[in-house]
C-alpha positions as CSV (number, residue, x, y, z in Angstrom):
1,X,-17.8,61.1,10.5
2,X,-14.6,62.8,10.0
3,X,-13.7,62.3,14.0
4,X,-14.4,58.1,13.5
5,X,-12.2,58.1,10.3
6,X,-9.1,59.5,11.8
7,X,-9.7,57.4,14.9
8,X,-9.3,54.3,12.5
9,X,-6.5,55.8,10.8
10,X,-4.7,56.0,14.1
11,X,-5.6,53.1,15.2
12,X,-4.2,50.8,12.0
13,X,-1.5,53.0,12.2
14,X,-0.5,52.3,15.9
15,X,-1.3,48.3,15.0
16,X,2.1,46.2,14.3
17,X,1.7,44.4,11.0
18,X,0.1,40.7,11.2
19,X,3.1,39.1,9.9
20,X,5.1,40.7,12.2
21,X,2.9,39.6,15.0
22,X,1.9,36.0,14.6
23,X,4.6,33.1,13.4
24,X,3.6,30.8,10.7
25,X,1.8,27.7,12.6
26,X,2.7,24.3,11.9
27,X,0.4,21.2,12.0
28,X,1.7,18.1,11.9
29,X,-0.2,14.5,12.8
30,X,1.6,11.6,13.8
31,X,1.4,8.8,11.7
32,X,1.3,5.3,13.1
33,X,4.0,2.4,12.4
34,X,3.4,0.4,9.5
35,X,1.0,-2.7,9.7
36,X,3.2,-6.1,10.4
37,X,2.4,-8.9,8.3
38,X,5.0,-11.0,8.2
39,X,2.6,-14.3,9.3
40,X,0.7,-13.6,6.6
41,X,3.2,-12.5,3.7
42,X,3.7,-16.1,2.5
43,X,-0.2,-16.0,1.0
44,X,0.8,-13.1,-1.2
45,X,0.3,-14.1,-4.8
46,X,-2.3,-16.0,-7.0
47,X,-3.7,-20.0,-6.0
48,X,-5.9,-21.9,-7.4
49,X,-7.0,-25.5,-6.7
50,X,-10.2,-27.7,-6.8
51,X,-12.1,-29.7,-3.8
52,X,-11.2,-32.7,-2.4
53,X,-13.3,-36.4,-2.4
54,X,-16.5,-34.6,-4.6
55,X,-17.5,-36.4,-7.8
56,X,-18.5,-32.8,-8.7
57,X,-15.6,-30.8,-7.9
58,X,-15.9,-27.0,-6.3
59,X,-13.3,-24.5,-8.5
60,X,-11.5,-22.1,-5.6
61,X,-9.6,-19.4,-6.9
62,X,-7.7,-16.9,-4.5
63,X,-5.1,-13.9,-5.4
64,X,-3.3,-12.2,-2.4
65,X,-1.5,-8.8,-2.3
66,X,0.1,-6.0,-1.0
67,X,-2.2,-2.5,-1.2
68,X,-1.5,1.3,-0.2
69,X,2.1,1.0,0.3
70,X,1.4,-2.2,2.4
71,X,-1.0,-0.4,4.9
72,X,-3.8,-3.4,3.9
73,X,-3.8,-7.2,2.0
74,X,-6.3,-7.3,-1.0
75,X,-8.0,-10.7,-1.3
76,X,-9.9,-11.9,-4.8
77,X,-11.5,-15.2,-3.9
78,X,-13.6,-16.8,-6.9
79,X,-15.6,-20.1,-5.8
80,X,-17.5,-21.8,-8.5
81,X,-19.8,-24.8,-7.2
82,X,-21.3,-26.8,-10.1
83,X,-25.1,-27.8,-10.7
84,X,-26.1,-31.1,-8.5
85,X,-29.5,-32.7,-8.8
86,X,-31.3,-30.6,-6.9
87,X,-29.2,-27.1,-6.8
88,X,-28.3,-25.0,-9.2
89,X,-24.6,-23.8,-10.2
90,X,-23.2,-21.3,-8.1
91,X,-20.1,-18.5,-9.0
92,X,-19.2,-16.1,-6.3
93,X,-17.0,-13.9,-6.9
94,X,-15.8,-11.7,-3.6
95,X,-13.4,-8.8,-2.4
96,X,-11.5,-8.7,1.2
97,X,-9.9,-5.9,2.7
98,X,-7.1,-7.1,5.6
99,X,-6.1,-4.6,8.1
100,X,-5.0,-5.1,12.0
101,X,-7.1,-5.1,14.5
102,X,-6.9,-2.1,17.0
103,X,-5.2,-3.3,20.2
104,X,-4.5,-6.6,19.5
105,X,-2.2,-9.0,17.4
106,X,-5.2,-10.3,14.7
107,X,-6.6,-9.4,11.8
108,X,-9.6,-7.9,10.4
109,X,-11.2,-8.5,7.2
110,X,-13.9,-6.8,5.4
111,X,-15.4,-9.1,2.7
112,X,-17.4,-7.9,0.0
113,X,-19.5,-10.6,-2.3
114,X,-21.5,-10.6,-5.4
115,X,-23.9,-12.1,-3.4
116,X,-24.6,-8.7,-1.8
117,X,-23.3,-10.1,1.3
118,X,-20.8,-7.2,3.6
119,X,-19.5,-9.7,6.3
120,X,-16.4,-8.9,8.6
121,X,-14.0,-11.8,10.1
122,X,-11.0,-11.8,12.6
123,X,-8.2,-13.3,11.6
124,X,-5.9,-15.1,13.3
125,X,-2.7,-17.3,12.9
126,X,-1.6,-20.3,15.1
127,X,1.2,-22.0,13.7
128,X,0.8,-22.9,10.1
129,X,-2.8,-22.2,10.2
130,X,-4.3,-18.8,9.5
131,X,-8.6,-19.0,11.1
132,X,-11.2,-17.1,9.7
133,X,-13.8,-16.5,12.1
134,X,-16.7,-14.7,11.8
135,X,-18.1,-11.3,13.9
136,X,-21.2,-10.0,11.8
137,X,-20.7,-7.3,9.0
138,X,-22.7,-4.9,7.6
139,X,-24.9,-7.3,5.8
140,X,-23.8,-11.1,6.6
141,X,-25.9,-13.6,5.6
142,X,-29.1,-13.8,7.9
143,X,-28.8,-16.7,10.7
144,X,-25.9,-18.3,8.5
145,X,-22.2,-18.6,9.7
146,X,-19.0,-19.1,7.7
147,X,-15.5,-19.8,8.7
148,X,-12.5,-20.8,7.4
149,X,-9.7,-22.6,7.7
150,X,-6.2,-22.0,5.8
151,X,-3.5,-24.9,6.7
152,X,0.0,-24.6,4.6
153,X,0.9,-27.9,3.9
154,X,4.1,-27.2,1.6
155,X,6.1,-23.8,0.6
156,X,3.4,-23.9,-2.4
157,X,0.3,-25.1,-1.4
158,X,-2.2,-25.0,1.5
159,X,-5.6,-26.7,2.2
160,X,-8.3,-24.8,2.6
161,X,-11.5,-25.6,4.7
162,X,-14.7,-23.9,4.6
163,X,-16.9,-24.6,7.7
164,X,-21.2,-23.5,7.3
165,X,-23.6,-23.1,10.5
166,X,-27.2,-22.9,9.6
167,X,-29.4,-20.7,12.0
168,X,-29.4,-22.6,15.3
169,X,-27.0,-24.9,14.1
170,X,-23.8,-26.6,14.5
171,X,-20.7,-26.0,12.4
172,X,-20.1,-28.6,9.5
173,X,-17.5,-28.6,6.7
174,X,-18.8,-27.3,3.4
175,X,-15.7,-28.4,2.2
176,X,-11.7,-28.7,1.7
177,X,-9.6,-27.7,-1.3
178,X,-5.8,-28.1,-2.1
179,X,-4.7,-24.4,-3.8
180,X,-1.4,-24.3,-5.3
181,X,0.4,-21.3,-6.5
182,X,0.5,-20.0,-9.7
183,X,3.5,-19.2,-11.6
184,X,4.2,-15.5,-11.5
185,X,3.3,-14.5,-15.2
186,X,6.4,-13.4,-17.5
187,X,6.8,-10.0,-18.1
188,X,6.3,-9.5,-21.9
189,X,9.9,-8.5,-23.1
190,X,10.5,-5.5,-25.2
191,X,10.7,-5.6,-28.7
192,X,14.3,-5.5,-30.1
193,X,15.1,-1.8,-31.6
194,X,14.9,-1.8,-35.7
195,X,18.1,-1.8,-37.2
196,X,18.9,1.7,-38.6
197,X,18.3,2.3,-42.3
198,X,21.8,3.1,-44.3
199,X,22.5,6.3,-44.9
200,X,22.6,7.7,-48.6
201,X,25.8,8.6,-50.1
202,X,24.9,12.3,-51.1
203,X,25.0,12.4,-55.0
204,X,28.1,13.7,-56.8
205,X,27.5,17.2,-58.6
């Protein structure tokens, strides 16, 4: 017992410190340029707008913007359909995260729906048109297809078409709606500072 312990004694002896020994590793991982989306960065704020040539207008609501120190787009879409004689009303409210496509010069967007629906879309921009086409998801509606269609007509305004395929089907539009922007909302303004309150003359003695 005695012969092991001085063995181990000599041997952390005769042992160079670890800090001596080993330098300080450093890991580092290379972080990829920053997502281009300058085809894209004149959608960036809030529209709104109604359909075209309906007696019962569709309400279309869509908000743009910048996420993660640009790395993504955030879309809010809101569609409201009103009640016809044989459907009922319809509000969808829906979330899309835009992010580039590996390898390539698209898009992709993830859309999420209060419908349930997880359905992914490539994105692509030809000229003044930005194409929403669709490539599955993680829950898309069963047999159906969507696409869209976003043409800028003006600095403030684009039309946007929504194209349906019902299983087995040909593509029809489900309709076309002129979105304007919104005004950018005033920031409230600060309220004045309060005057100060006179001082008192300290009393005489």
């Amino acid at each position: 017992m005695t012969t092991s312990i001085l063995a181990l004694v000599f041997l952390l002896a005769a042992a160079p410190p670890a800090a001596k020994e080993l330098a300080p590793t450093i890991y580092q991982i290379p972080v990829p340029p920053k997502p281009d989306f300058t085809a894209l960065d004149w959608l960036i704020g809030n529209w709104a707008g109604t359909t075209l040539e309906r007696q019962n207008p569709i309400e279309v609501r869509l908000s743009v913007s910048y996420d993660l120190d640009r790395q993504v787009m955030l879309f809010r879409g809101e569609t409201s359909v009103p009640a016809g004689k044989t459907s009922p009303a319809i509000n969808e409210s829906w979330l899309g995260i835009l992010a580039p496509a590996v390898g390539g010069t698209d898009f992709r967007l993830r859309t999420f729906s209060t419908t349930g629906f997880i359905t992914l879309y490539r994105v692509s921009v030809e000229g003044p048109e930005v194409r929403f086409n669709p490539e599955g998801g993680e829950q898309p509606p069963p047999g159906w297809l969507f696409r869209t269609i976003i043409k800028r007509t003006a600095p403030q305004e684009f039309l946007e078409t929504v194209q349906a395929a019902p299983p087995s089907k040909s593509f029809f539009d489900y309709y076309t709606a002129r979105l304007s922007r919104l005004p950018t909302p005033e920031k409230p303004k600060s309220p004045p500072p309060a005057p100060e309150k006179p001082k008192t003359p300290p009393h005489a003695p």
